[in-house]
N, C-alpha and C positions, 0 to 999 in steps of 0.2 A: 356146416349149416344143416348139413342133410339130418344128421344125429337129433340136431335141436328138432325139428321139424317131426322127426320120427318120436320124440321125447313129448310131443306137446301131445294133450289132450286137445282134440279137434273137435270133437264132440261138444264143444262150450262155444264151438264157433258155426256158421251160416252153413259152409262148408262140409262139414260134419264128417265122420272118418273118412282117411285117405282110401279105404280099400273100395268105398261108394263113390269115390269120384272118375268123374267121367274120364277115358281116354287122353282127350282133346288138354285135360288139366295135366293127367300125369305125365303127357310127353312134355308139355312145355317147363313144366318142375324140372325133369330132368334137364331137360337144354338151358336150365337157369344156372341149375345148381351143377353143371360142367364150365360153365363161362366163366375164365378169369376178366372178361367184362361185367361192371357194375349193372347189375339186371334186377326189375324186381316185377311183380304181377298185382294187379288190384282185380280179383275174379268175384262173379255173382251179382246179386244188385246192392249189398252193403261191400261189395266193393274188397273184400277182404283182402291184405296185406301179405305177399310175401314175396322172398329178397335171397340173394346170392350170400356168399361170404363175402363178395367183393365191393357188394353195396353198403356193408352193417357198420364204415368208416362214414358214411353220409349220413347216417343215422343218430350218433351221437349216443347221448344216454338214452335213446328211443329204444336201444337193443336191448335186451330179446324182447321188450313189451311190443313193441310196434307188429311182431309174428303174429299174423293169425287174426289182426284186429282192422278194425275199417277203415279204409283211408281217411275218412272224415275225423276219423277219432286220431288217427297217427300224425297227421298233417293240420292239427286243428287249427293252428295260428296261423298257417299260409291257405287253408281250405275254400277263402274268398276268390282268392287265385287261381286256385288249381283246379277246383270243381267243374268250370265254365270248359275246361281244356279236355280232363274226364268226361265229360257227359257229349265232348264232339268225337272222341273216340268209340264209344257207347253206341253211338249214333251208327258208327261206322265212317269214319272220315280221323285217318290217323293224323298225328301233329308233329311238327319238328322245329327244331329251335336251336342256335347255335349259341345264343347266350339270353338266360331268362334268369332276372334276379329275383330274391326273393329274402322274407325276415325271417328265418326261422330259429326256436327255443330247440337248439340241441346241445347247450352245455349248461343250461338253466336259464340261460340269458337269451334273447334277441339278437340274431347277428346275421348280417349280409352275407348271402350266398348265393354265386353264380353259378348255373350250371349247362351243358350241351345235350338236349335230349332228344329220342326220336320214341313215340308213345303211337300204338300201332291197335288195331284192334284185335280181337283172340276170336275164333269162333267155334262153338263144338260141333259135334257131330251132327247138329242138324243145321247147320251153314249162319248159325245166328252167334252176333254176338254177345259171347257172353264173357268176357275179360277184356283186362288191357295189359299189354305186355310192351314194359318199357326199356330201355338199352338209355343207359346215362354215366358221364363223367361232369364229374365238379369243376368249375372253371375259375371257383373265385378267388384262387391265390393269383391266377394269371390276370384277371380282370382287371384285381386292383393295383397290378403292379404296372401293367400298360396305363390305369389309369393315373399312374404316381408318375409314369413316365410323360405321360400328353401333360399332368401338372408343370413339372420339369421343364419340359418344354415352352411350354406357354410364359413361365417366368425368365426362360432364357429370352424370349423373343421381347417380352417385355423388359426386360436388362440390356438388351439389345438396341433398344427404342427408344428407352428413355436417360440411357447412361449418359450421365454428363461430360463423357470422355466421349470422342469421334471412332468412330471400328468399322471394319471392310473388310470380307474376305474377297482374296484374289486366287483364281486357280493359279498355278503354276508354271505353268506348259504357255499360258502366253498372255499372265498377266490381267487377265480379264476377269471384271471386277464383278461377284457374282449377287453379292447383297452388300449394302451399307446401310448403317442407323443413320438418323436425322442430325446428329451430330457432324458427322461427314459429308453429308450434302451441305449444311450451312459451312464447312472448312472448304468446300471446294466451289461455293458460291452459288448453290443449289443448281448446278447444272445436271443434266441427264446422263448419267456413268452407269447404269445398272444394268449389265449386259456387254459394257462397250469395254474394251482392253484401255488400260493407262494409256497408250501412247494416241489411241481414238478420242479418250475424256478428258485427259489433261495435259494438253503438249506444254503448257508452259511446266508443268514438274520435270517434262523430258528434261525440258533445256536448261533446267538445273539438277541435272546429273541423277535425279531419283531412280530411274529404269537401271542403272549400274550397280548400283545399291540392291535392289532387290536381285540383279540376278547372281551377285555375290553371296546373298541369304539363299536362293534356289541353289547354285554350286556347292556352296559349303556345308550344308544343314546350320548354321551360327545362324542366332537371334542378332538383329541390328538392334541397337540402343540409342539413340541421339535426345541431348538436351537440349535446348533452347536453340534448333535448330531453324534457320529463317526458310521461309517459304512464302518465294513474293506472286501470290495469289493473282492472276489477272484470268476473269471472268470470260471475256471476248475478245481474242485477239487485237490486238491494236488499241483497246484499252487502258484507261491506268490499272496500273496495279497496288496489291493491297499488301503490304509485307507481315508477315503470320509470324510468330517464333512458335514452334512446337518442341515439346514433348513425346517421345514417341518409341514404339516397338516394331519389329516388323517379324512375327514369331514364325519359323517354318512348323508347316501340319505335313507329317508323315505317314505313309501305309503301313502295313506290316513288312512290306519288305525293306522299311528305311526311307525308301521314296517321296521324296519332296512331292508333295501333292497340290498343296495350297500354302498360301501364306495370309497368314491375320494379322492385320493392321488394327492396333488400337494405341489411343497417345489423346492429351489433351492443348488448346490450345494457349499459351503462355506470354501472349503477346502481352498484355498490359503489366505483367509483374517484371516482365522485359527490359519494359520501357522505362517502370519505375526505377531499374536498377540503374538499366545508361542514364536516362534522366540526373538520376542524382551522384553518379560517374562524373557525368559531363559537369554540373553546378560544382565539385568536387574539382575539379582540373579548372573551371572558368572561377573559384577561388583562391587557389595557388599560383594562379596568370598575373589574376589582379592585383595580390597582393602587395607589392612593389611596385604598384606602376602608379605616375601619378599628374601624367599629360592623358585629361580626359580625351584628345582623338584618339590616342594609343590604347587607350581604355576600352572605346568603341571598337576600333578595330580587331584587338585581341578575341573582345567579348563573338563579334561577328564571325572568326575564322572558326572559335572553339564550336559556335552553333549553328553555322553552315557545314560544319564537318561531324559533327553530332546525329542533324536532319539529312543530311546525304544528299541535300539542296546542290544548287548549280550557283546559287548567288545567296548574301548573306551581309544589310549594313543598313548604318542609319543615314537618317536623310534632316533640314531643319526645314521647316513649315513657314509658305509665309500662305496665310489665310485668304489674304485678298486678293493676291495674283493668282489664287491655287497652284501655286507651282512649290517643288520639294527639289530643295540645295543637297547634294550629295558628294564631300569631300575626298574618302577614299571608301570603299566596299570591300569584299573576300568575295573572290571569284574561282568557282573550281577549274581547273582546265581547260583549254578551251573557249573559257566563258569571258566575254567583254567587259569593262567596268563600264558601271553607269554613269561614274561619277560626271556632276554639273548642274544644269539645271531644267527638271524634267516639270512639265506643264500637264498636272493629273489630267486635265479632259481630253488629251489625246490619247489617252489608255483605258475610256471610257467614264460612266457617271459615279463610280461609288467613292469619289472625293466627299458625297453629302451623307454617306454613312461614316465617314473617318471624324467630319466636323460635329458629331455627335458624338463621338466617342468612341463609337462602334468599332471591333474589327473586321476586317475583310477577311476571306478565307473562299476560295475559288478555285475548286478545283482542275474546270477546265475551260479557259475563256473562253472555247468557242459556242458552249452552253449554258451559259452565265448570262439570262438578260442584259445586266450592267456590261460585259463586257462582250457581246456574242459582236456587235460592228465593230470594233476594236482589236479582234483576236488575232488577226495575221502581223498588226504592230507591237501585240505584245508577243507573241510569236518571235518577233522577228530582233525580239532582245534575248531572249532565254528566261519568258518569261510567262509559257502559257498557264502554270498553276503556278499561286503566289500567296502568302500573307503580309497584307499591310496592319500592323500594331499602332495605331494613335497611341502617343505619350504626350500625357495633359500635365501641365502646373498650375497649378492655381485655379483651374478650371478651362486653361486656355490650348489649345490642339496647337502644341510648336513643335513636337520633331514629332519623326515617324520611324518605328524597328518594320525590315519587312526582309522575306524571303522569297527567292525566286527559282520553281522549275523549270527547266527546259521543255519539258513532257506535263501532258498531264496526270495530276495525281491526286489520291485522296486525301486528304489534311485530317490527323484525325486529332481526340480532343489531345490526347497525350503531348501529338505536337505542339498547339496551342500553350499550353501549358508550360512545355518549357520553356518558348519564346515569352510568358510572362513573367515567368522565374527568372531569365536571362532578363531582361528586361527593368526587374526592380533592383537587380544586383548589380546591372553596371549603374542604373540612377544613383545607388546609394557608392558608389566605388565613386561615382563621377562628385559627388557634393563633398566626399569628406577628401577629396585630391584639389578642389577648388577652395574649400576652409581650412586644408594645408598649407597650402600656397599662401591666403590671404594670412594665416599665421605666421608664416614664413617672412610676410611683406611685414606685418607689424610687426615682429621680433625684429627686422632690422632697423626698425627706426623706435623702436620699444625703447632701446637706453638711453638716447637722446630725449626721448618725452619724460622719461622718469628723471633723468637729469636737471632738466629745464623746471618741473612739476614741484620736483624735491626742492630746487633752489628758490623755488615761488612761495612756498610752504615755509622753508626757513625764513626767507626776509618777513612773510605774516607773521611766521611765531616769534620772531624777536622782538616783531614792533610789539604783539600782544604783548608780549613778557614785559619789556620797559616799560610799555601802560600799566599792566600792573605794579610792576616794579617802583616805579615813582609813585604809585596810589596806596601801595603800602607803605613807603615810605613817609608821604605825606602824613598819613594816620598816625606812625610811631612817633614822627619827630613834633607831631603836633601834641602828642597824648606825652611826652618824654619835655616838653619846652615848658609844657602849662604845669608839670611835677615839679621840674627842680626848677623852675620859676619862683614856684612857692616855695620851694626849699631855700634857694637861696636869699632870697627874701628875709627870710628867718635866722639864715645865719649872718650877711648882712647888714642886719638890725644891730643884733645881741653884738654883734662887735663895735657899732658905732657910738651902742651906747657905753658900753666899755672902755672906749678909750675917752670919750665925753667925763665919763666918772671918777678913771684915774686921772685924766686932765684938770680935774675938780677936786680932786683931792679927796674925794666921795668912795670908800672902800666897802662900805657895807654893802651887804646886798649882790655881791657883785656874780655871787654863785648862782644866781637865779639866771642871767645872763649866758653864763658858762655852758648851763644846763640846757638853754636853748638850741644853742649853737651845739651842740652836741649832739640831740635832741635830732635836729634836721640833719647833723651829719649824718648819725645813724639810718635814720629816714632817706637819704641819697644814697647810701651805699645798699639798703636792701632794694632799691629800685634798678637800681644797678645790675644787684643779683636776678631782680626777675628779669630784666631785658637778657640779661647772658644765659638766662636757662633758657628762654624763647628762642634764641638762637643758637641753643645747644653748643656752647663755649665758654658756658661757665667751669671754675674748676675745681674736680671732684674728688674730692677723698673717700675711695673708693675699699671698702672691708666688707669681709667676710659677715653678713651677718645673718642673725635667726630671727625672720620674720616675724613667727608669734610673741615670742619674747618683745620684740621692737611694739607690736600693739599693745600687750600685757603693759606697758613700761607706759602706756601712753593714754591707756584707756579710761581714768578717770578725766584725765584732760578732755578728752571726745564727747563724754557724757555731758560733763559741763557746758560743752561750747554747744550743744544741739540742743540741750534743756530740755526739761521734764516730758515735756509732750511729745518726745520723740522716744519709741522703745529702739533700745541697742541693744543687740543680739552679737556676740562673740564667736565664732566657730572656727576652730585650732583644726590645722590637718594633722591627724597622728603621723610621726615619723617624716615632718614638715622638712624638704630639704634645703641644705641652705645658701645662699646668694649672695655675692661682692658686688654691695653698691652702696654708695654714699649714703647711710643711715640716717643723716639727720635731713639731706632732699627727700627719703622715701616719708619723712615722718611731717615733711612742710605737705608734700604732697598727700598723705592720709589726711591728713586735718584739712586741706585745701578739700578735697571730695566729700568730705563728711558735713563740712559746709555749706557747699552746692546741694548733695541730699536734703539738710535739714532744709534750704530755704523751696523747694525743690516742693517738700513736703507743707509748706508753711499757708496757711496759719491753724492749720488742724492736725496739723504734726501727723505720726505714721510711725512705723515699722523701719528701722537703719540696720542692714545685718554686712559684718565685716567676715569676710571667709576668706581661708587661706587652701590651698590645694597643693599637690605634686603634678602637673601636666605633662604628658609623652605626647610628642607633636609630630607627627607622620607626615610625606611628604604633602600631602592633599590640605592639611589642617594647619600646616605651619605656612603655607603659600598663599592659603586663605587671609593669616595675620602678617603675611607679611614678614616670616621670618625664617631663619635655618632651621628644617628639620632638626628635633633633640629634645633634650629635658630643660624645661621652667618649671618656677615657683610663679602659681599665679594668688595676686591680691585683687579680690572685688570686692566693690560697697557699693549694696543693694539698695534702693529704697521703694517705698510705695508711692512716691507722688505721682505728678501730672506726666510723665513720661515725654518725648520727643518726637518729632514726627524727622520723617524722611530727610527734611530739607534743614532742619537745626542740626541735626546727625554730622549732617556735609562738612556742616562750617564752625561747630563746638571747638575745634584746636585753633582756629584763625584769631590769629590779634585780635587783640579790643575788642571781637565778638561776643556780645555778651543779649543774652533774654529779659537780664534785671532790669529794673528800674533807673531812669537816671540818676549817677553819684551815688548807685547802690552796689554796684560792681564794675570793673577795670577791663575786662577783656581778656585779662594774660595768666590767670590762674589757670584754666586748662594747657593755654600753648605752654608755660613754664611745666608744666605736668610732662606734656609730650615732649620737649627738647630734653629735659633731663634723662624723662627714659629711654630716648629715643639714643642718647649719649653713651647709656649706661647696658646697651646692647640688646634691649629690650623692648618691648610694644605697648601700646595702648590701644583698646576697644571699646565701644560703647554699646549695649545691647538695649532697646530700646523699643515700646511701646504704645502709644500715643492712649494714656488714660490708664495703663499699666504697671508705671514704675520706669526704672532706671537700672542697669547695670553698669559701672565702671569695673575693668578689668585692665591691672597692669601685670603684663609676663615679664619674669626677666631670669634671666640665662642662669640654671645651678650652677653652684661652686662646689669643684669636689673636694674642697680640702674642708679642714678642723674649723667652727667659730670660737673665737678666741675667746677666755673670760674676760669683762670688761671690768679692769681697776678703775675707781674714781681717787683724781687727785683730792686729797684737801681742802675743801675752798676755806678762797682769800690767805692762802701758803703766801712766806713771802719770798720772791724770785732770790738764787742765789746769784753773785755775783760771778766776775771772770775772773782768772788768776795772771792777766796777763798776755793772755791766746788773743794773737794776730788777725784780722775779721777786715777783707778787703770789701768795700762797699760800691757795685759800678752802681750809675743811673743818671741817668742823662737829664733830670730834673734835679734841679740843684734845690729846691725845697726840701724835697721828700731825701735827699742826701744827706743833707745838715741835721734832719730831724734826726737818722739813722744815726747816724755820726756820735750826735746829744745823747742816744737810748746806750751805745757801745759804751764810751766816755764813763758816762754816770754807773756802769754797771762794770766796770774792772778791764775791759777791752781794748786795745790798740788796735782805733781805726788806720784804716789806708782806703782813699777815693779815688775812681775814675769815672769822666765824664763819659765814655762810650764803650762800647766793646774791644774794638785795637788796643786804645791805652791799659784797659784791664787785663788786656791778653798779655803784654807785655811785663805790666808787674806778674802775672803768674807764671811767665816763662824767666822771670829772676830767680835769684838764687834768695831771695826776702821769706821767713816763713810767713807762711799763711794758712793759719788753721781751718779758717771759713771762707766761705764767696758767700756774697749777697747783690743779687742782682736780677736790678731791670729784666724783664722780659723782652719788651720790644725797645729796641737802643740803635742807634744811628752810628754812622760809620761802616755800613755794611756789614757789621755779625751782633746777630739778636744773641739773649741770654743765656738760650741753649747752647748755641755754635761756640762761645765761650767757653762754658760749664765744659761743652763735649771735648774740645781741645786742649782744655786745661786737665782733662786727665789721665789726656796721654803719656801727660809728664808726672802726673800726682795723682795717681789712679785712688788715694785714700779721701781724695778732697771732699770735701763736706760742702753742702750748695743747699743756698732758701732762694725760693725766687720770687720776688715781689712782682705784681701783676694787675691791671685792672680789667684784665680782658681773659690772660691766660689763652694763646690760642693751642688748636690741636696739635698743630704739629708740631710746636716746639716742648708742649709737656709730653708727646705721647700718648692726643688724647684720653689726659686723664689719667696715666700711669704713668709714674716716676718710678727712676733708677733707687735702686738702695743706695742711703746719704745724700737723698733729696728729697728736699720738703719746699712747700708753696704754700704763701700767703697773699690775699686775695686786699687791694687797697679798695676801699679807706683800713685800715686797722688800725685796734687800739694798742698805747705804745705797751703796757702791760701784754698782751698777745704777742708778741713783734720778741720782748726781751723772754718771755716765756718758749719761744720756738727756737731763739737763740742758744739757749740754756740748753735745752735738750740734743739739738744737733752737736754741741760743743760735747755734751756729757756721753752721745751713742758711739 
């Protein structure tokens, strides 16, 4: 510095060269510029600048400028400051300062600087002041780090204060507790411990073993650790207590030399998530109690031990209510140790008034009867059961107070909500254990008498539906035999006649004419025998000659006939399913029943006629689809015929298949064209459905079961061929109507055949168990002597498995044809027949 100084032009300064300055300046230069103390001089009345080497680090980028220039000008930014402190030195009155802040521009910027100074006055040789000579260190790295440190601090204290965890240091040497946050005063009940040693502040931690604990942590140097550690809190000796679970540490603080010095307590308290855990513990165990049990006092009981042992109570049961005596029935209770049952009958107002907060609903919850208004005259008798804190739980049904859950301490205690809580948890568990073991039971009780009522119920039910069934039964009856008496009434009527007149005309000698007669009587036979046929489709027994056939083809084959019979005003529409499959059923009932439908359409449609469409499909019937119709999951051929009329409602839907049901007009239709529809198909394995609109039209849909095999080409005989005759061939004839036997007999005879008759089934069986040839059997169906014409047929081929069999029949029932299917070399024909048919079936069976 001395160099610089020597180097500077002075002469531009107040000052002016060094070798004119007084004495007084140049000794103090020198004692500046020897000082490895920060020194500097403001000399003259501008005050002029100058500085050690040791000061030129305080200066900043002010060096070398600040040499030689005025303080005013050197310190311009802090000069408001510093001036007032200069001008008391000036004065003659030095200053000192051990920390003076200040803003000062020494690195271009503004920045806080603390410094320690002692600023002194200079005087020269004529005792006046004329400098100031200052001695200074920087303090501002120390400033701001004690003030970073009283920061520090401050947010310790406040971390301290407000931590939501509890902390306390304790010295060592005897435990005496030197500060605690507010945390720890509310854990230890806000008593007064600051100053006082654990075993002065909190004797009840003694007596649960804490003091052991920590001097384990003083001997060892080891941090204690405890989780959900209980700490049953009592505030003032002889108090209740408050049971705590803590979390907690107990950290040893060491000197340098390893010495246990202090220990820091910090831990939070954990009592409610505690609770929550046993809580739902205990509801866990008092589920797997009840499980199995199913005598609701066992229930009670159980319930009472799990939550007397839970609450760590002295008693624990229920009681039942009677309202008006106020007294509570008490069967059996859980009793800890020591402790008496209450069980019997306890009269509330000798244990004070809060019988009138239970009959509200309220619960009671008391922590110490002798401070309990409701209970404070009463206390030495509840006292004197184990029962000075207690909760009574009112359990209402229906709105009405009939039992009571309650628990009972010995001691007083605090009830806190937690408790509560479980007692009404325990409380809806055993109600709901208790109702579904009482609708067990009453289960129990009706299960045992359940099969005796369903017996009795079912047998009640059967005798109604029988009587219903025979009312109907005779009411349908009624209907056919009246609709079946007024038919062949007039049928026979008609044949009759034509026979009376017949034998009148031969008796007359009168031959002309006589075929008009003939024709009659023919006429109505005909006419009886299709009547016939439709009462045997209605009850599904008529019998079927059942082939392989191809649907479209069977319409195609029939389709001008259809147009005709619906007449002009009805459009018919044809629609052939491509690759149509094809179905074994009696061809000429599917073709009565097509014209039967197309009929019903046309009148259906009448008298403005409509739209008739005939459609043929492939149906795959799923299990859902085919149970809806009413039949085996599989593949049908289905036939419907559409039309556009007046459509059905709901209730004609019901009953369209029912006899004699008919919508026509009277003497316009019979009744039994549908149910003949549904008995045949019903026969022939297959359904019928009506889909149906009211003002929409009509669908008829008949399904009936594919055939997987070939349809056969159908050859037409010759008509009017003449039959050929027999050569001789054997033709036994049973039948138990000696009419229809002779006729047979007459058709064999006239056509080349050797009859043989028997009246029943035995005597037929007999000639076929001879040694007689017999080319053919012919016979009765239904025949007396105990074997119909099957049982016959079927025995006779044990011996003549070739035998050839017709079976004459008016009824044909199922079981004897095999509903409907016959063995190969059996054929059936259906009586009345014509004798031409009869000698025509004859011929074929004799020639296959």
């Amino acid at each position: 510095m001395g160099a610089a100084m020597r180097a500077l032009d002075w002469t531009t300064t107040p000052l002016g060269p060094p070798d004119g300055w007084p004495q007084s300046l140049r000794s103090l230069v020198g004692l500046m510029l020897a000082s490895p103390q920060p020194m500097f001089m403001a000399w003259g009345e501008d005050r002029t600048w100058l500085y050690n080497d040791a000061f030129t680090p305080i200066l900043g980028l002010k060096h070398p400028r600040a040499l030689g220039a005025p303080s005013r000008v050197v310190w311009a930014e802090a000069w408001d400051n510093l001036e007032p402190l200069f001008d008391q030195v000036f004065d003659g009155e030095g200053v000192h300062m051990d920390d003076f802040g200040l803003d000062l521009d020494r690195q271009g910027v503004l920045e806080e600087a603390h410094f320690a100074f002692s600023y002194n006055p200079a005087r020269d040789e004529t005792g006046a002041v004329a400098g100031l000579f200052g001695v200074c260190t920087e303090t501002t790295k120390q400033i701001v780090a004690m003030r970073r440190l009283d920061e520090e601090r401050n947010q310790f204290a406040q971390l301290f204060e407000q931590a939501p965890t509890f902390m306390a240091m304790l010295r060592a040497s005897d435990y005496r507790i030197e500060f605690a946050n507010p945390g720890y005063l509310r854990l230890v009940g806000h008593r007064d411990v600051i100053g006082k040693t654990i075993a002065e502040a909190l004797p009840d931690a003694v007596e649960q073993g804490y003091l052991q604990i920590l001097d384990a942590v003083r001997d060892t140097g080891e941090p204690f650790i405890a989780t959900g550690r209980l700490y049953a809190m009592q505030a003032t000796p002889g108090g209740p207590s408050v049971d705590r679970y803590l979390d907690f540490v107990y950290q040893p603080i060491t000197d340098s030399s390893g010495k246990v010095v202090s220990i820091f307590v910090e831990g939070a308290d954990v009592t409610e998530r505690s609770k929550v855990e046993a809580r739902q513990a205990t509801l866990l165990d008092l589920a797997d109690a009840l499980r199995n049990l199913r005598d609701p006092d066992e229930i009670a009981y159980v319930a009472a031990t799990i939550l007397g042992t839970a609450l760590g109570v002295s008693r624990v049961g229920y009681g039942v209510i009677d309202t008006v005596a106020d007294t509570v029935t008490i069967d059996r209770d859980w009793n800890a140790p020591g402790v008496a049952s209450l069980a019997g009958v306890l009269q509330f107002r000798d244990y004070g008034s809060y019988i009138e907060n239970l009959k509200r609903g309220e619960t009671v919850a008391i922590d110490d009867a002798y401070l309990d208004p409701r209970t404070s005259g009463t206390a030495d008798a509840l006292k004197a059961i184990s029962a000075q804190a207690f909760i009574n739980m009112p359990l209402v049904e229906q709105g009405r107070f009939v039992a009571l859950l309650y628990a009972n301490h010995a001691e007083a205690r605090i009830w806190t909500e937690s408790d509560l809580l479980l007692m009404r948890e325990v409380a809806d568990r055993v109600r709901v254990a208790t109702e579904r073991a009482r609708a067990e039971s009453a289960l129990q009780q009706l299960n045992e008498t359940l099969e005796q009522q369903v017996a009795a119920r079912t047998k009640e039910l059967m005798v109604t539906e029988e009587a219903l069934r025979q009312s109907q039964k005779m009411e349908a009856v009624g209907q056919l035999t009246g609709g079946i008496a007024h038919d062949f009434n007039n049928l026979l009527a008609g044949i009759s006649g034509s026979l009376e007149f017949l034998e009148r005309r031969i008796g007359e000698g009168r031959l002309a004419g006589l075929e008009r007669y003939l024709g009659a009587a023919q006429t109505s036979t005909r006419r009886a025998a299709a009547l016939t046929q439709r009462l045997l489709a209605f009850s599904r027994r008529q019998t079927l000659d059942p082939r392989p056939t191809d649907v479209n083809r069977l319409i195609s084959g029939m389709e001008d006939l259809l147009r005709r019979t619906v007449g002009p005003s009805v459009e018919v529409e044809v629609v052939h399913a491509g690759g149509l499959w094809p179905t074994r059923v009696d061809a000429s009932q599917l073709e009565n029943a097509l014209l039967n439908l197309c009929i019903n359409a046309r009148d259906a449609m009448s008298p403005d006629g409509g739209r008739l469409t005939i459609e043929t499909a492939n149906k795959w019937l799923d299990e859902r689809s085919a149970r809806e119709r009413e039949l085996p999951p599989g593949q049908y051929v289905s036939l419907c015929v559409t039309d556009t009329g007046a459509g059905m409602t709901p209730e004609v839907i019901g009953r369209a298949f029912d006899p004699f049901f008919t919508t026509k007009p009277i003497g316009q239709g019979t009744g039994l064209g549908l149910s003949m529809i549904y008995g045949f198909v019903r026969q022939s394995g297959g359904q019928v459905r009506i889909y149906s609109e009211l003002g929409h039209g009509t669908t008829m849909c008949i399904y009936l079961p594919r055939h997987q095999g070939d349809v056969e080409d159908e050859v037409e005989a010759p008509g009017g061929a003449a039959i050929d005759g027999g050569d001789g061939q054997t033709v036994l004839v049973i039948d138990d109507e000696p009419t229809i036997r002779m006729l047979i007999v007459e058709v064999l005879e006239e056509h080349g055949y050797v009859p043989m008759q028997a009246a029943d089934g035995p005597a037929g069986l007999r000639l076929l168990q001879s040694d007689a040839r017999i080319d053919l059997l012919i016979t009765d169906v239904g025949l007396p002597g105990g074997l119909n014409g099957r049982q016959v047929a079927d025995a006779a081929r044990q011996t003549r498995p070739d035998l050839k069999v017709l079976f004459i029949t008016g009824y044909a029932e199922n079981a004897v044809v095999g509903n409907g299917h016959l063995d190969p070399g059996m054929e059936v024909i259906t009586k009345p027949f014509v004798i031409s048919d009869l000698a025509s079936k004859i011929r074929e069976l004799i020639d296959s």
